[in-house]
N, C-alpha and C positions, 0 to 999 in steps of 0.2 A: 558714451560708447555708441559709435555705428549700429544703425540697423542691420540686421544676419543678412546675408546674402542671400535673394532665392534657390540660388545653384545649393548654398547649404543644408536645405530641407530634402533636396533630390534625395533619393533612395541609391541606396548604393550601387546595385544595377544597373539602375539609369547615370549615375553620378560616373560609373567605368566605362559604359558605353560611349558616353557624351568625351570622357578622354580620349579614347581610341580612338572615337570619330575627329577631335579635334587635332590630334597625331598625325593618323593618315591625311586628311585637308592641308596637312602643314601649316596649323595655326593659320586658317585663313575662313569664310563660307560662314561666319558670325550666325549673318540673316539666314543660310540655310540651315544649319544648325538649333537656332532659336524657333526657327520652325518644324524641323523633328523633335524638338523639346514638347512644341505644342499638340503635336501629333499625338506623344505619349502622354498626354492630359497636363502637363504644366507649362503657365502663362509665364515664361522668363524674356527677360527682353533682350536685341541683339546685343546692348551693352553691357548686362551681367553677363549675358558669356564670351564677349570679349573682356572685360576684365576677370573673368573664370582662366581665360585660354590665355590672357597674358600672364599671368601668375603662375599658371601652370607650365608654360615656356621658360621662363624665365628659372624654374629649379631646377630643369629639366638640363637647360644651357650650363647650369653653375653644376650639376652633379656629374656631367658630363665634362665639364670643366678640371674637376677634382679628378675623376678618372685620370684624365691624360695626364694632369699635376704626379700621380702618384706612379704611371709608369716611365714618367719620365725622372722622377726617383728611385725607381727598382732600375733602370738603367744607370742613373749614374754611383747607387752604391756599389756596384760591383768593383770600382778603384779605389773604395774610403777605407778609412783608415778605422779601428772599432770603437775608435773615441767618436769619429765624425758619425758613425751608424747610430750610437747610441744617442748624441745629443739629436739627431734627425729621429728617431725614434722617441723623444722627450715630447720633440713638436708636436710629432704624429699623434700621439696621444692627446696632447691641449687641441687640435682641430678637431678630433672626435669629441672629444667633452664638448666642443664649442655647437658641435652639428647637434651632438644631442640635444644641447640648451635652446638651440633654435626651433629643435621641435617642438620644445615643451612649449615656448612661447609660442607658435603656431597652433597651441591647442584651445589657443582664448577661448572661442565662440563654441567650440563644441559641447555637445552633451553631457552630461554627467556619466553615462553608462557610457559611453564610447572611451572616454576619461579611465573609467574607472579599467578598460578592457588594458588602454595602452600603457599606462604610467607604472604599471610594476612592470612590463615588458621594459621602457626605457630605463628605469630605476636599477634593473638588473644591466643593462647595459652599460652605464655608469659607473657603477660598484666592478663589475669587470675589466672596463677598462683603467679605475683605481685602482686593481690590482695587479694590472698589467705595468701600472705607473710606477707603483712601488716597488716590483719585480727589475723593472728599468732603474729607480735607482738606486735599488741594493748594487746591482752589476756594474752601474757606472763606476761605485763607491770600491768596489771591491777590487776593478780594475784599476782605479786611481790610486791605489794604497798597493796596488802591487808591480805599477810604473816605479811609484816612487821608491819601492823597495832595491827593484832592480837598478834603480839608477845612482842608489844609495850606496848597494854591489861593487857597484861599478866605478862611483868615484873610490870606495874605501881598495877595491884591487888594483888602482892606478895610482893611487897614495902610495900605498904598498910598498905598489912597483919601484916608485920614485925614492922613497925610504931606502929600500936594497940597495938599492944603483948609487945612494951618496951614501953606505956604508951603514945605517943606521942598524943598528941589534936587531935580532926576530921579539925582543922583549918590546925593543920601541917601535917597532911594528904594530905590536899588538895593544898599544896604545894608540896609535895613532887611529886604527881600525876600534877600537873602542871608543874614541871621542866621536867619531861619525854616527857612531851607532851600529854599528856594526859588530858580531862575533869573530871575535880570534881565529 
């Protein structure tokens, strides 16, 4: 296992400030930076926080990334169909599972008690969104069982139809609407 990173021992304070600052700079000012680091009494050099300020860009681009992903999915369900909302809805769900799993694994090197603060806050976000999953696919199921009913409907009312029109009995009607599955 790698050595912790110095930036990892910063105090949170300093560890937000040193964000912001690296924000506003636009990821740029390493050396100036590693020298107000110094200033506030720790020895970081300019390449842990360039590798601090790349890794921190780099979430920042991908979460930012996501954003526009998902408004540019709340624009295009507005024409979907409920079958297409809900399998896009399935996904949505498995990127959230995936974003959380990537935190957990981003929690490597951290502390026990910071550990110990975050992992039932993600735990519970997990479990909710598994129940959001399973919520999704009772309604899938339920929609799909009542597509096929109606389409069941529909072929036994065209059977029907067909049955009448070549003369057939309302007796053998009501068979032929019975072998589909269907009630009389």
């Amino acid at each position: 296992m790698p050595p912790r990173s110095a930036i990892d021992t910063l105090p949170d304070s300093v560890l937000s400030a040193l964000n912001e600052r690296l924000i506003g700079a636009r990821f740029s000012d390493y050396e100036g930076l590693a020298a107000w680091l110094q200033e506030q009494g720790f020895q970081i050099s300019r390449s842990a926080v360039h590798r601090h300020g790349s890794a921190l860009q780099a979430a920042m681009e991908k979460s930012i990334g996501r954003a526009r992903e998902r408004m540019e999915i709340a624009k295009a369900m507005g024409g979907m169909s409920n079958e297409d909302k809900a399998a896009l809805l399935e996904a949505s769900e498995m990127v959230a599972i995936d974003q959380l799993m990537d935190v957990l694994e981003g929690m490597q090197g951290w502390d026990l008690e910071d550990k110990a603060v975050v992992i039932p806050k993600l735990a519970r976000a997990i479990s909710t969104v598994g129940r959001g999953a399973v919520g999704s696919a009772q309604w899938r199921k339920d929609f799909e069982a009542e597509a096929q009913r109606k389409a069941r409907e529909e072929a036994a009312q065209a059977a029907s139809a067909a049955a009448k029109a070549e003369g057939v009995s309302e007796a053998g009607v009501a068979r032929i609407r019975e072998a589909l599955g269907m009630a009389a």
